[in-house]
PLY file of the C-alpha trace (Angstrom):
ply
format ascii 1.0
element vertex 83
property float x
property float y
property float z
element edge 82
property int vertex1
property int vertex2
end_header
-72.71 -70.99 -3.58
-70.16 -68.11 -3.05
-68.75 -66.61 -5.73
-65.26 -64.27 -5.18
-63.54 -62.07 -7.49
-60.32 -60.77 -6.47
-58.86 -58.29 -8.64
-54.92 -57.41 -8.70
-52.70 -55.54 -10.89
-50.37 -57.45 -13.20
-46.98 -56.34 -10.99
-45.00 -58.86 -9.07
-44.71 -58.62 -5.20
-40.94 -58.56 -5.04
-38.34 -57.33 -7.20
-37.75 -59.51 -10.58
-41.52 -60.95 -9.98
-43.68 -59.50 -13.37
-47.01 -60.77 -11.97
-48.91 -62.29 -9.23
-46.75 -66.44 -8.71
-48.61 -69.47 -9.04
-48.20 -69.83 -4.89
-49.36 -66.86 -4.16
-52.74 -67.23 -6.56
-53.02 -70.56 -4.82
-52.85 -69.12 -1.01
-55.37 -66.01 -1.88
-57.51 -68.89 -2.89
-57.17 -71.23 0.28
-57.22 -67.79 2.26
-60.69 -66.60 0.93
-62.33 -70.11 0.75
-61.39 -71.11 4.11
-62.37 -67.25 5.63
-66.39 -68.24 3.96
-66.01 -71.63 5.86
-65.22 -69.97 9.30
-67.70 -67.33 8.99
-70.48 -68.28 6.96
-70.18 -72.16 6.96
-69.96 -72.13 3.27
-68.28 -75.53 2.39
-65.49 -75.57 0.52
-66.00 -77.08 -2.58
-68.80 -74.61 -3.12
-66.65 -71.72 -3.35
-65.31 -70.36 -6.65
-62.81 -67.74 -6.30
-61.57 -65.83 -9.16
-58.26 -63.82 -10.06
-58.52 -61.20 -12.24
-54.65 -59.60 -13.20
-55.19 -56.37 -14.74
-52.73 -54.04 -16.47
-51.12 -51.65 -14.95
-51.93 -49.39 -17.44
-55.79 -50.28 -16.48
-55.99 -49.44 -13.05
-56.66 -45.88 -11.94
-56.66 -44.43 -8.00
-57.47 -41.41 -7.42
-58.30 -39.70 -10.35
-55.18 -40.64 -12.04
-53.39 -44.15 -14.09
-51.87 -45.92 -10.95
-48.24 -45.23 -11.83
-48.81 -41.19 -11.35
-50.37 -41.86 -8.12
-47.99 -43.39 -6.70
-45.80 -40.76 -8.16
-47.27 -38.32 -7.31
-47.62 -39.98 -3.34
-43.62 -40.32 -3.37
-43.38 -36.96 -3.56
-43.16 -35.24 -0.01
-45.99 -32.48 0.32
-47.80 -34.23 -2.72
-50.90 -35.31 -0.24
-51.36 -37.86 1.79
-53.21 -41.43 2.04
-53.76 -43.70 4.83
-54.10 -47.14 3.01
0 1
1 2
2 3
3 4
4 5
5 6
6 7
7 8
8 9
9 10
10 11
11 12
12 13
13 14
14 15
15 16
16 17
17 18
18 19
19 20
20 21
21 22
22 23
23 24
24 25
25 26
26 27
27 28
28 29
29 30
30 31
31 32
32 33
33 34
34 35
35 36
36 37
37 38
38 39
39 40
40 41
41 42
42 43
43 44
44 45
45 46
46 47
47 48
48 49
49 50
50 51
51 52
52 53
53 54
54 55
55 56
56 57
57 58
58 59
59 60
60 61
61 62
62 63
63 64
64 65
65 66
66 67
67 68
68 69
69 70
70 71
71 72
72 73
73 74
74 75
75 76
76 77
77 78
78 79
79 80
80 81
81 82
């Protein structure tokens, strides 16, 4: 039985949006269930996937909290990263 954990930070995807909707929870769901049927023939109702929204605040890249990162990445000459 596959287990998923999916792990996003607490931050809407478009502007006025706090966190991750309801819908979109619901479609990273569907998505990752349906990607274990296709490839691994894992049935459906087998599959537990879970969200985990984590703070901002909690969620470090590159050495730094996220926020300075990305800071620090809007900055021309500041480095560079290809994801």
């Amino acid at each position: 039985m596959p287990f998923v954990s999916i792990q996003v930070t607490r931050e809407g995807s478009a502007p006025g949006v706090e966190a991750v909707t309801e819908q979109e929870k619901a479609r990273l769901i569907a998505g990752v269930s349906q990607v274990l049927l296709e490839v691994l023939g894992k049935p459906l109702e087998s599959t537990f996937v879970v969200i985990n929204e984590v703070p901002l605040g909690n969620w470090g890249w590159g050495g730094l909290p996220v926020a300075e990162f990305r800071a620090a990445r809007s900055v021309p000459g500041a480095g560079s990263d290809s994801s």
